[in-house]
Backbone as a ProteinNet text record, in pm:
[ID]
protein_1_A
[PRIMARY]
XXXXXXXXXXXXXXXXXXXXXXXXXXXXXXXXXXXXXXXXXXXXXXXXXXXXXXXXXXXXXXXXXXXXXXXXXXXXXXXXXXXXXXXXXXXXXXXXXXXXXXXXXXXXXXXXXXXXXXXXXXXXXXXXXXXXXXXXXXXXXXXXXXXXXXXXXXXXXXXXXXXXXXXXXXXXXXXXXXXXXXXXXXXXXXXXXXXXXXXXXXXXXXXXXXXXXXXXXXXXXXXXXXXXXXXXXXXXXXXXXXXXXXXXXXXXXXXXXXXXXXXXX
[TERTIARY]
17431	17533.1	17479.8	17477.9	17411	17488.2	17562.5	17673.7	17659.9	17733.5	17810.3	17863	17828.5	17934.7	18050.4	18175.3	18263.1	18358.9	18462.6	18571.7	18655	18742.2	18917.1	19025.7	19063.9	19194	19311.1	19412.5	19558	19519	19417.2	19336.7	19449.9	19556.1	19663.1	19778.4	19826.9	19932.2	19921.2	20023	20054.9	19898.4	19856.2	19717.9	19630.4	19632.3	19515.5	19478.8	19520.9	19513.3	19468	19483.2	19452.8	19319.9	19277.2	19160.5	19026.4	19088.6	19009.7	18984.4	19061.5	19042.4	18946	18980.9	18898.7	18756.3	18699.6	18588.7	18489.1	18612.5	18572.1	18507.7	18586.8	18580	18404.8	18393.5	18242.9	18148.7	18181.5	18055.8	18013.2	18104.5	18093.3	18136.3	18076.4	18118.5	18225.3	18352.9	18441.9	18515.5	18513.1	18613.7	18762.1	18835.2	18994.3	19011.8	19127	19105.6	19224.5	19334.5	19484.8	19563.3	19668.4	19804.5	19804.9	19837.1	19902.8	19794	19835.7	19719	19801.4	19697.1	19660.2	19746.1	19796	19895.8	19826.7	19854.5	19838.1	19794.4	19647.3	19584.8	19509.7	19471.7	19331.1	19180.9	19096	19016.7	18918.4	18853.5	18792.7	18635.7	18604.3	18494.9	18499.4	18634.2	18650	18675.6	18651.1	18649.6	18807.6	18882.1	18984.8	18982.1	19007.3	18953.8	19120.3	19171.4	19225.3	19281.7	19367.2	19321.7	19396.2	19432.5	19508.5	19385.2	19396.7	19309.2	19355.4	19463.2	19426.9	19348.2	19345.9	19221.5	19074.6	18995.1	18859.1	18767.8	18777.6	18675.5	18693.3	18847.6	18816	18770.1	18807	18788.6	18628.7	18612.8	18429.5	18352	18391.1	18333.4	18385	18428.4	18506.5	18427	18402	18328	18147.3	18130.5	17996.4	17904.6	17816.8	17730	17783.1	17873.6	17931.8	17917.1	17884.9	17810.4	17902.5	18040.9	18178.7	18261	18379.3	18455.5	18587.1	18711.4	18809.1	18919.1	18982.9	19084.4	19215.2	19216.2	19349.3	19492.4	19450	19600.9	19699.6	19766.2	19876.8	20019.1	20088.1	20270	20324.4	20379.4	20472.7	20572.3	20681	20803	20898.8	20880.6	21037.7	21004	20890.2	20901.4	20966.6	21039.8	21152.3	21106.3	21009.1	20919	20945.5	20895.7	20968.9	20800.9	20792.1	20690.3	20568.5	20594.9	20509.1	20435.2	20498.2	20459.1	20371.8	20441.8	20340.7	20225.5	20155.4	20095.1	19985.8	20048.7	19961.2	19879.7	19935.2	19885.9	19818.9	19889.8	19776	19715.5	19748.8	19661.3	19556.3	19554.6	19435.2	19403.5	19464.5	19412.9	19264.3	19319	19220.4	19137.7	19176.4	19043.3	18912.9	18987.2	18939	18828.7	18938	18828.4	18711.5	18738.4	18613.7	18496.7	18538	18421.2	18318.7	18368.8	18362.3	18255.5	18299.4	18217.2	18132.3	18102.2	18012.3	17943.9	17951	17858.3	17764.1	17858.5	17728.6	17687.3	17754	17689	17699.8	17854.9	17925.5	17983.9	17988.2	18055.7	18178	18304.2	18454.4	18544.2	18618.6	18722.3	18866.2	18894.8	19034.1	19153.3	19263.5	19367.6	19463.2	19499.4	19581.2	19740.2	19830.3	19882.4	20006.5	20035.3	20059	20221.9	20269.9	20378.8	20319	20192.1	20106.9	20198.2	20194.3	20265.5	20403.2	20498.8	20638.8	20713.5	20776.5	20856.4	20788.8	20695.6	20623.2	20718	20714	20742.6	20753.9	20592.9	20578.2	20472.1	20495.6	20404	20294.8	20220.7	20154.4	20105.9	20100.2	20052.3	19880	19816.9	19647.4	19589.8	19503.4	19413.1	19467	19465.9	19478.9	19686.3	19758.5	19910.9	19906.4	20001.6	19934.5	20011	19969.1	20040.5	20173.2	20277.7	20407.7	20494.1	20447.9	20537.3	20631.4	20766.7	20875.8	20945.5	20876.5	20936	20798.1	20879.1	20704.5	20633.6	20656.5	20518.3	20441.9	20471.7	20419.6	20334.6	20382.8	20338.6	20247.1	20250.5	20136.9	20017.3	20016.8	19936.5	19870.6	19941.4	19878.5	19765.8	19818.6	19708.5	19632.1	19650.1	19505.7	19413	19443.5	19375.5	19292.8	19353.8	19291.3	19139.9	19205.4	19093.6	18974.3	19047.8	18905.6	18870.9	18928.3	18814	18736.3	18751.5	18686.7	18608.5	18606	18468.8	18350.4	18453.2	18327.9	18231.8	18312.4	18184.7	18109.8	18109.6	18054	17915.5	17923.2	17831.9	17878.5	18016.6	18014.8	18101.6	17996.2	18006.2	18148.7	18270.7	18445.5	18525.6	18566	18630.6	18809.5	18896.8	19061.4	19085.9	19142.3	19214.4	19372.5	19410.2	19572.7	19675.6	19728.8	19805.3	19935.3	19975.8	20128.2	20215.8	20340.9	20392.2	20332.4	20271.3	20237.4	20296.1	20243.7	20337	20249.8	20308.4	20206.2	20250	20200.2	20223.1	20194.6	20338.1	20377.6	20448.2	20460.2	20522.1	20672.4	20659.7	20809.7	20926.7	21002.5	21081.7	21177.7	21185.8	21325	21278.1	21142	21057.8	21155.9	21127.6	21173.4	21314.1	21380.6	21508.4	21574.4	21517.5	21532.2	21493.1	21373	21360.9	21417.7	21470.5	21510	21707.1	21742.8	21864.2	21837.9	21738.8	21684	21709.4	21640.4	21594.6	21753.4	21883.5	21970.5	22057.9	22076	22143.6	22218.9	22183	22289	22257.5	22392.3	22313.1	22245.4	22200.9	22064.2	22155.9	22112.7	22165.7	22065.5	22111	22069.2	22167.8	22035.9	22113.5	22128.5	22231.3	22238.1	22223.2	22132.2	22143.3	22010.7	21942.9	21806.1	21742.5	21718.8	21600.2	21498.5	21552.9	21429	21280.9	21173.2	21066	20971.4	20924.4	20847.2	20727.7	20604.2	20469.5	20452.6	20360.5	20342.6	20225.5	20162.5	20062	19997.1	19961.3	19905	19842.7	19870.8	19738.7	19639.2	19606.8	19520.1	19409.3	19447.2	19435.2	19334.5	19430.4	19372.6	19259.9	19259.5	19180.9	19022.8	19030.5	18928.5	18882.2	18966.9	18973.9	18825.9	18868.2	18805.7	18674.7	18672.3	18532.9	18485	18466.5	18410.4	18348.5	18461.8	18433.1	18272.1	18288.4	18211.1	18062.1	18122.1	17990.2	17871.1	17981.8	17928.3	17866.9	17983.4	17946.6	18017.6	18149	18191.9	18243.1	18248.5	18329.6	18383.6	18496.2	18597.2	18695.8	18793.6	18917.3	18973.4	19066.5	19118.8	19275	19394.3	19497.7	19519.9	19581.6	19558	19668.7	19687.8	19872.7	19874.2	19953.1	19963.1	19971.6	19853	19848.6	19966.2	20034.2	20181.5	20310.8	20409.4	20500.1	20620.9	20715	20801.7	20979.3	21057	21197.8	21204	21337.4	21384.4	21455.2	21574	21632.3	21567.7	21479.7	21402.4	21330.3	21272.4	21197.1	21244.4	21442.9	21487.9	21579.4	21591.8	21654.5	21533.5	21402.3	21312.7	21286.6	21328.6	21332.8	21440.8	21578	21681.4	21689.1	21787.2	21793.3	21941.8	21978.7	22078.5	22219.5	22266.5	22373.5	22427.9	22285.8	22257.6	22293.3	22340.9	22320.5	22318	22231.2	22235.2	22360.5	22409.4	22544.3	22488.7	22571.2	22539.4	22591.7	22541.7	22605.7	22558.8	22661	22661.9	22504.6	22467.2	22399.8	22410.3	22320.6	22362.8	22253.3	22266.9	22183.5	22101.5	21931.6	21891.3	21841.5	21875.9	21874.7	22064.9	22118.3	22264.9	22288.1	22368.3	22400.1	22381.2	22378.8	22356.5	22537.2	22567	22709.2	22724	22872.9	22873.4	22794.6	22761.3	22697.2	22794.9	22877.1	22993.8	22982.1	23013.2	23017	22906.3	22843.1	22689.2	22709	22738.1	22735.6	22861
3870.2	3764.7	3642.7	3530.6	3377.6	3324.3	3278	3172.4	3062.4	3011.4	2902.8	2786.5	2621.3	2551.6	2605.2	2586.8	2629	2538.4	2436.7	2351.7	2427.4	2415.8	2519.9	2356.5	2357.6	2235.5	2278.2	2237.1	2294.1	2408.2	2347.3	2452.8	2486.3	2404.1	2492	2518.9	2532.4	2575	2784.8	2817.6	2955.7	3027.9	3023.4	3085.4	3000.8	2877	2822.8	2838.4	2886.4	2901	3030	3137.9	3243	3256.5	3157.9	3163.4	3107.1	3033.6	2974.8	3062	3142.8	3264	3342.8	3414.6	3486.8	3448	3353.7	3282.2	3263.1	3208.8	3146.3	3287.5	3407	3536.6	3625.4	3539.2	3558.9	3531.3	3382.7	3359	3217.1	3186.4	3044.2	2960.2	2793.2	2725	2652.6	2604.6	2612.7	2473.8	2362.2	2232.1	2285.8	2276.2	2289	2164.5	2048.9	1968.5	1930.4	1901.2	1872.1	1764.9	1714.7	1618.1	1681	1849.7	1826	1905.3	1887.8	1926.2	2060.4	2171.6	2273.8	2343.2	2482.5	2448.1	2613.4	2644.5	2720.4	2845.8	2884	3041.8	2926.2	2841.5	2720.2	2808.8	2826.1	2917	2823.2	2861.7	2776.1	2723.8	2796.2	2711.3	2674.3	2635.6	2533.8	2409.4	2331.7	2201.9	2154.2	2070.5	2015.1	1877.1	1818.4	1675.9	1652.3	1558.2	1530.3	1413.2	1443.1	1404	1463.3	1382.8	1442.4	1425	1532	1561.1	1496.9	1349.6	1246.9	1133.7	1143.6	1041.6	1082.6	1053.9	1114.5	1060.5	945.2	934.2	1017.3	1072.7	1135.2	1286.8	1308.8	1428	1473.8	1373.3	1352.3	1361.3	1332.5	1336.4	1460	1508.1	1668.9	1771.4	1710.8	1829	1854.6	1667.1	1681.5	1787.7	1825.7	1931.1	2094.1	2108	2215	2297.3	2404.1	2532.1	2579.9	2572.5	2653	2608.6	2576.3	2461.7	2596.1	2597.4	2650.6	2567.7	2569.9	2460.1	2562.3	2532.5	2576.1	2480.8	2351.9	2238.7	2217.9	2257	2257.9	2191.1	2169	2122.2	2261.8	2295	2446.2	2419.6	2520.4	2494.8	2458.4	2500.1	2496.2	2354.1	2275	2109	2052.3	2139.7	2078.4	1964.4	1930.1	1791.4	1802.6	1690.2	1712.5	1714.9	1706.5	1769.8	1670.2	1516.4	1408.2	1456.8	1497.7	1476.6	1583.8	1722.2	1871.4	1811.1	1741	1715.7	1634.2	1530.1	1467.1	1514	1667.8	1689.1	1849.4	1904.6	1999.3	2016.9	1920.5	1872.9	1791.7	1621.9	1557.7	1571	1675.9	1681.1	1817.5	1937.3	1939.8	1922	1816.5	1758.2	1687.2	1611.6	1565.6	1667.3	1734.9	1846	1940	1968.2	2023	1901.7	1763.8	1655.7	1649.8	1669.3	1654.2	1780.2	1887.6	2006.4	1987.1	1958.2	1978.7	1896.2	1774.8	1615.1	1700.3	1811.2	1907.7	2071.5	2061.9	2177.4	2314.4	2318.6	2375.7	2513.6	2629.5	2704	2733.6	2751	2717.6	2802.4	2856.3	2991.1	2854.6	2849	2811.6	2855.2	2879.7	2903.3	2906.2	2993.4	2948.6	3017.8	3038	3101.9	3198.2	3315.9	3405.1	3314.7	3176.4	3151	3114	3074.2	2998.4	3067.9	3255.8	3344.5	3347.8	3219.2	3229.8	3366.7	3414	3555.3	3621.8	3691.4	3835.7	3941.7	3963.4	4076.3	4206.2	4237.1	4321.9	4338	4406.3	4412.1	4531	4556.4	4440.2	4356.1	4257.6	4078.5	4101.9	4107.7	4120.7	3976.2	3914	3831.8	3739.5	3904.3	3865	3851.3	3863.4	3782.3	3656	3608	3456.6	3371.1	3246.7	3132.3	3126.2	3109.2	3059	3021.4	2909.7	2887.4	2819.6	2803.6	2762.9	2698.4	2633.7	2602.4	2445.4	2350.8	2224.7	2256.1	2352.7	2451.2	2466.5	2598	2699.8	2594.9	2499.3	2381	2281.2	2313.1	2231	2281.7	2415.8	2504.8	2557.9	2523.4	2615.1	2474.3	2393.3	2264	2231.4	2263.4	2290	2402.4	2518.6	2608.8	2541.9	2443.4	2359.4	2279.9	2246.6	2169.5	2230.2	2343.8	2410.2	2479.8	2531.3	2583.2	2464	2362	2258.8	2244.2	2212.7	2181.2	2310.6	2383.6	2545.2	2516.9	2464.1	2476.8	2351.3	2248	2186.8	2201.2	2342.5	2365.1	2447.7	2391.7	2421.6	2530.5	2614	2773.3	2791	2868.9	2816.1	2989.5	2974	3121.9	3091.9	3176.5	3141.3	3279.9	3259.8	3358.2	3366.2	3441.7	3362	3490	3477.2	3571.2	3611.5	3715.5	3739.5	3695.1	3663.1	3659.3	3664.7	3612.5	3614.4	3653.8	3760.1	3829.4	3823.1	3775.5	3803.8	3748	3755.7	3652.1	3553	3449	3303.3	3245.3	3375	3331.1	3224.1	3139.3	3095	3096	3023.9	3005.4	3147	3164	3314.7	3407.5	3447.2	3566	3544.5	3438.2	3387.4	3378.7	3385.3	3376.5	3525.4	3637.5	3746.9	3808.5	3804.4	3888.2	3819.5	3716.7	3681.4	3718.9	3686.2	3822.6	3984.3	4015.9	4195.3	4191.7	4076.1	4095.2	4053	3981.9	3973.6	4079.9	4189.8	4282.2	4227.2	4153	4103.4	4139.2	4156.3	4209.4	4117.3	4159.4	4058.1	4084.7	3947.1	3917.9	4040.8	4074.4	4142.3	4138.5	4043.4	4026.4	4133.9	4190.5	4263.1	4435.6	4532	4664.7	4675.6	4620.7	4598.7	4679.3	4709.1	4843.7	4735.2	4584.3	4508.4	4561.6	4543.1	4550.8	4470.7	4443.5	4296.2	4379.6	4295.1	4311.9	4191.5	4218.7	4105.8	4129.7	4045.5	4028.7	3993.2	4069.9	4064.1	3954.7	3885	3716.2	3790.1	3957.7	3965.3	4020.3	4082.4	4133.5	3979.6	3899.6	3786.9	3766.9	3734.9	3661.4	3766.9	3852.3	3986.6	3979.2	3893.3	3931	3779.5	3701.6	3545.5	3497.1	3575.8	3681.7	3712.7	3822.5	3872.3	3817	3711.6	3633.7	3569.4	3452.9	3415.6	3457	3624	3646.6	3736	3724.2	3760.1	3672.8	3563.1	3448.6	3458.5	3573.6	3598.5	3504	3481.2	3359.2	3456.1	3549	3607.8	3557.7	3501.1	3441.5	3621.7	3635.7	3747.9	3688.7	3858.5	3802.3	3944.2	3894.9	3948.2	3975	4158.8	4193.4	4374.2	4405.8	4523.2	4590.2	4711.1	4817.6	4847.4	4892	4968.3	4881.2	4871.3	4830.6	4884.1	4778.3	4856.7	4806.1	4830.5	4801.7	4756.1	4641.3	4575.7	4613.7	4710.4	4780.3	4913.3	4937.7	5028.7	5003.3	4840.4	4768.6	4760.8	4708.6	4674.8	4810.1	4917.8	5036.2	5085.7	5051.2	5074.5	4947.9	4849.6	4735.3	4761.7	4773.5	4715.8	4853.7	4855.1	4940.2	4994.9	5117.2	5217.1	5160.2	5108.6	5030.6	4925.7	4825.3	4749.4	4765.8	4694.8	4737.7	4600	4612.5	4476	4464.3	4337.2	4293	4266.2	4331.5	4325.5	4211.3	4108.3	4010.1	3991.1	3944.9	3946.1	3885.1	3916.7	3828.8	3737.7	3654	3536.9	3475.1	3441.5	3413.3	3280	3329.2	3211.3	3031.8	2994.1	2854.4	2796.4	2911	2857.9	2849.4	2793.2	2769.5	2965.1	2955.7	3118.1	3113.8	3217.3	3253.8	3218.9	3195.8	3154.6	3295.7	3266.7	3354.3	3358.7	3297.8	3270.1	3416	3506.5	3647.4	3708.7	3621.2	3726.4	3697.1	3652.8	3614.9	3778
6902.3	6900.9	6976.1	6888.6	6950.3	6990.6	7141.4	7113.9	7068.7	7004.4	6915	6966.4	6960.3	6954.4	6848.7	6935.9	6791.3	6801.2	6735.4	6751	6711.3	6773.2	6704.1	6705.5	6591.8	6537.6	6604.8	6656	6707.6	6774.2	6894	6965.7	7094	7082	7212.4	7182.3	7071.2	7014.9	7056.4	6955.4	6945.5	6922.9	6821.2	6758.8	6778.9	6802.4	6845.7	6959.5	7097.2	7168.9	7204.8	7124.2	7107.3	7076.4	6944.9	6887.6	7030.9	7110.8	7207.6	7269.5	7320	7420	7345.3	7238.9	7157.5	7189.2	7131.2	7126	7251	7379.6	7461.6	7567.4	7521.4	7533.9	7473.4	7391.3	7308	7369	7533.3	7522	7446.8	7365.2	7238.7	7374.8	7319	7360.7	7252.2	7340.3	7255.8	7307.5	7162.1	7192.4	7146	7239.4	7152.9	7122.1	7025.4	6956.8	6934.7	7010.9	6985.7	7024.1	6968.7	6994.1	7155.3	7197.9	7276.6	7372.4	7511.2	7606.9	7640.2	7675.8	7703	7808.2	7820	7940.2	8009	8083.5	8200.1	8132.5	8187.6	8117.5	8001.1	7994.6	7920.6	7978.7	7893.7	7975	8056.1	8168	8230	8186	8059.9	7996.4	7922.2	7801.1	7713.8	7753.4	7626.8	7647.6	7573.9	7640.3	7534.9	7526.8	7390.7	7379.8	7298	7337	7244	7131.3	7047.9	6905	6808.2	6667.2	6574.7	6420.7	6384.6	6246.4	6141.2	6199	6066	6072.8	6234.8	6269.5	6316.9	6159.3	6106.2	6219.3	6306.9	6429.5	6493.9	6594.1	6722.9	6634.2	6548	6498.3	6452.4	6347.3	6384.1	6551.3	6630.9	6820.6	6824.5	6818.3	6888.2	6788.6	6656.6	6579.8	6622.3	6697.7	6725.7	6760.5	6674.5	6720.2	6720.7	6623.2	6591.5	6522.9	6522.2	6411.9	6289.4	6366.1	6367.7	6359.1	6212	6327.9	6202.6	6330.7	6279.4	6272.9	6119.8	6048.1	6069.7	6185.1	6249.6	6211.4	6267.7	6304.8	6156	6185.9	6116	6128.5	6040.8	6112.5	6032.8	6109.1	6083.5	6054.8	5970.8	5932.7	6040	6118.9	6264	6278	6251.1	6262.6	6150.2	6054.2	5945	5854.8	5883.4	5804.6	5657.7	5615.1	5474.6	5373.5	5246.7	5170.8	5242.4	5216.2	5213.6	5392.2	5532	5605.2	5634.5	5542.5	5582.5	5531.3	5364	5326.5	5412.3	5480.6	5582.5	5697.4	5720.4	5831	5746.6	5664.9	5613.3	5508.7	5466.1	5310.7	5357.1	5379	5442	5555.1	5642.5	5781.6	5746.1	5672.9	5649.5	5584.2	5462.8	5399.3	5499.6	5595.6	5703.3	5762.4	5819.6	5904.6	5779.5	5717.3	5629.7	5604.2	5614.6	5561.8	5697.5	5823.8	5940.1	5960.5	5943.6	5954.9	5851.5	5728.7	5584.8	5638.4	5721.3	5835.7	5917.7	5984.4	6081.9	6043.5	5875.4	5829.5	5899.1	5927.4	6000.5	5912.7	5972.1	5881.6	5931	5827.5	5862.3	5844.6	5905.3	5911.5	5874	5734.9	5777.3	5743.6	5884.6	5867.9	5756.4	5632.1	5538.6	5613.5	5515.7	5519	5432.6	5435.3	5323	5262.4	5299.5	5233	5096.4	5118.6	4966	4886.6	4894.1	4794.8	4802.2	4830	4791	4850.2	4757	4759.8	4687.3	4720.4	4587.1	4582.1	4432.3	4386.4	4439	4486.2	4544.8	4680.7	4753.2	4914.4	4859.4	4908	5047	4956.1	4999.4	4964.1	4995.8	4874.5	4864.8	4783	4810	4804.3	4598.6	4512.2	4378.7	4395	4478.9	4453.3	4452	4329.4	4235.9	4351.1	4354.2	4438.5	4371.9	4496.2	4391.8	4537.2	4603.9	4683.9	4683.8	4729.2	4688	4826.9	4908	5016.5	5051.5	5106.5	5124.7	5196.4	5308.5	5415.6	5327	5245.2	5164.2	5030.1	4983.7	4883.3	4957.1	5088.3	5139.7	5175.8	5219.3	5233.8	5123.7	5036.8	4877.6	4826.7	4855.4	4811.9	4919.2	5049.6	5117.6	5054.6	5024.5	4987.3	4848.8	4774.2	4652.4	4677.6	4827	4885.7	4946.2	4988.4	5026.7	4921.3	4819	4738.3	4623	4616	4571.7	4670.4	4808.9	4874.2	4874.5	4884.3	4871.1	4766.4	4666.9	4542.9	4557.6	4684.2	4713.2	4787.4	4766.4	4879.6	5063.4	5081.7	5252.4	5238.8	5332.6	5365.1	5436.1	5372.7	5463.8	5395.7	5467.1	5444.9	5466.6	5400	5413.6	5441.8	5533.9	5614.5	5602.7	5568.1	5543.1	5599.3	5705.8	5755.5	5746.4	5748.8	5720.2	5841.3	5899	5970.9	6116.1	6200.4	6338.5	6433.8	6515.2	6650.3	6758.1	6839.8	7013.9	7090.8	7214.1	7357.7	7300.7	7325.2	7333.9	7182.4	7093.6	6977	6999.7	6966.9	6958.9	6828.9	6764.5	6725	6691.9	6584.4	6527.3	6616.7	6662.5	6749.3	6888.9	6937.1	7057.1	7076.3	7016.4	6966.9	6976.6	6898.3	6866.8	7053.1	7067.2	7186.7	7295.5	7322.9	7445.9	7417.5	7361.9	7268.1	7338.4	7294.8	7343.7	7528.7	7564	7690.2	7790.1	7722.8	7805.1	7713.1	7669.6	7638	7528.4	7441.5	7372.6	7214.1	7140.8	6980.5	6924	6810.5	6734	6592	6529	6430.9	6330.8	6196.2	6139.9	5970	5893	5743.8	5686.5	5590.9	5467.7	5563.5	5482	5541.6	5694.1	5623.8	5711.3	5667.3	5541.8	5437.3	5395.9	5416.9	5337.5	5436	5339.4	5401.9	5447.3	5553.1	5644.5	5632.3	5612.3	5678.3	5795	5892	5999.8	6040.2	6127.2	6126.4	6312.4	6370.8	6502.4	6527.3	6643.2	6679.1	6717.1	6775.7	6825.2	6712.9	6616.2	6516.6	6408.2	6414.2	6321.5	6429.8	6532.8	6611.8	6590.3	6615.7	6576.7	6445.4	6316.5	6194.9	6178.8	6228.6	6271	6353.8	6454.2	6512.6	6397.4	6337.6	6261.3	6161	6087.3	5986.4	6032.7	6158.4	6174.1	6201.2	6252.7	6318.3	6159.9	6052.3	5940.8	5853.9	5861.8	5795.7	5673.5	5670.4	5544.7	5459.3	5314.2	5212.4	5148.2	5138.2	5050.7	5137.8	5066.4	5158.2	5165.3	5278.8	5333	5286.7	5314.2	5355	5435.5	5524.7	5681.2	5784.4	5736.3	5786.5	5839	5892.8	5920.2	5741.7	5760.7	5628	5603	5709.4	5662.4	5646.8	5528.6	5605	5705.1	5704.7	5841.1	5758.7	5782.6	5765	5869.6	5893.6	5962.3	6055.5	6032.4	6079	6172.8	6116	6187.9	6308.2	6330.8	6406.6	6548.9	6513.2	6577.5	6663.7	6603.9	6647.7	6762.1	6777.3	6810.9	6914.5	6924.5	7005.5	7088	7097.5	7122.5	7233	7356.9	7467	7394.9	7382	7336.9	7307	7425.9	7453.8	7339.7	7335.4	7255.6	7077.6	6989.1	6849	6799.2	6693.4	6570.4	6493.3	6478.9	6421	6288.2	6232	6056.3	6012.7	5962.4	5904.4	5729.4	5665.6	5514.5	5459.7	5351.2	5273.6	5185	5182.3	5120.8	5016	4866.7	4828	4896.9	4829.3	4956.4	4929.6	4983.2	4969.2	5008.2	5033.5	5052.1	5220.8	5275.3	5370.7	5420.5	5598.9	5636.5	5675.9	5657.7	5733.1	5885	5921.6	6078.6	6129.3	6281.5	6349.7	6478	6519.7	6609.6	6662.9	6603	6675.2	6742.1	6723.3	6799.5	6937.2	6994.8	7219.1	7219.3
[MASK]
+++++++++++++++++++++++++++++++++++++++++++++++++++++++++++++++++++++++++++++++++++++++++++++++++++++++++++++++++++++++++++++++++++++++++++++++++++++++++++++++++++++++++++++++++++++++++++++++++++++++++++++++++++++++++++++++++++++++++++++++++++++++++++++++++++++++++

């Protein structure tokens, strides 16, 4: 194992921050690369520069001299953005960052993710489930994936990683929501019977999955989730302290308003 300059994009967010550790854990020397600065547990031999991946100078300087560069930065759904702005930041942000790396002949792990596939039919969600996303995250992400596989056949060595649902230390939004619910004794919302079935997907797990990539050099895009699945209901009977129970609330077809939640405190 050689260490690596390596750049990580939305290097202090949830998983980007993860990916730094990972790396920075290798031995790599590692630029994190973000809007926002770094907060407490930053490891003490990365570098953080920061910078947004629509502006191709600072992003070009931060990729300088980079072996590795991971197309992490993203705008996530809980930022509610509408199609035009996901597009800006993960459509040409990483067009950006792949031109930037293909400049230093960089090989590229980038972040997709499993909404590309809409609602499938059927689980587990493998590499050949057709694109069909139905949400502007999922429609922005599916046309990054356009972009990187057009530059691939350009020549630059890039791999898609695309993960199911993310779980770990520092997850926020519905996660954060749900367990801090668990942690003051209080019930958790819970749609319909709770038999539907979730796959999810470990940060530590991807982060290992991303290692590897690099240290292989692999180009088969992955999609990247726990083998088994789990029921919902089952998760949470297994989460929740005895006392505790999930409040069943109705279902609702989706795209319609959710039912009051008033009863859950």
């Amino acid at each position: 194992m050689t260490p690596q300059k390596i750049l990580v994009t939305g290097g202090t967010g949830f998983l980007g921050s993860h990916l730094v550790q990972a790396f920075t854990a290798r031995g790599d020397q590692v630029v994190a690369f973000d809007l926002n600065p770094p907060e407490r547990g930053f490891p003490a031999g990365a570098e953080f520069i920061a910078g947004d991946v629509r502006d191709s100078v600072a992003l070009a300087r931060a990729a300088d001299g980079c072996a590795v560069v991971i197309d992490n930065a993203a705008l996530v759904p809980v930022t509610r953005a509408d199609l035009e702005q996901y597009r800006a930041v993960n459509v040409e942000g990483c067009r950006a960052t792949l031109a930037v790396a293909a400049a230093n002949k960089a090989y590229v792990v980038h972040v997709s993710s499993s909404a590309i596939y809409g609602l499938p039919s059927t689980l587990p969600v493998t590499p050949s489930t057709p694109l069909a996303p139905f949400e502007p995250y999922g429609q922005s992400k599916a046309e990054a994936e356009q972009v990187v596989e057009l530059t691939a056949r350009g020549g630059l060595e890039v791999i898609s990683l695309r993960p199911r649902t993310l779980v770990g230390a520092g997850r926020l939004g519905i996660f954060d929501v749900i367990f801090s619910r668990i942690q003051q004794g209080k019930r958790v919302p819970l749609f319909g019977s709770g038999n539907n079935e979730v796959q999810m997907c470990d940060v530590g797990d991807f982060c290992r999955a991303a290692v590897a990539a690099v240290e292989s050099a692999r180009l088969e895009a992955s999609t990247l989730a726990l083998p088994a699945l789990a029921r919902c209901a089952k998760i949470l009977r297994r989460l929740l302290p005895t006392p505790v129970a999930a409040l069943a609330l109705p279902q609702f077809p989706f795209g319609q308003s959710a039912p009051s939640c008033s009863r859950l405190t």
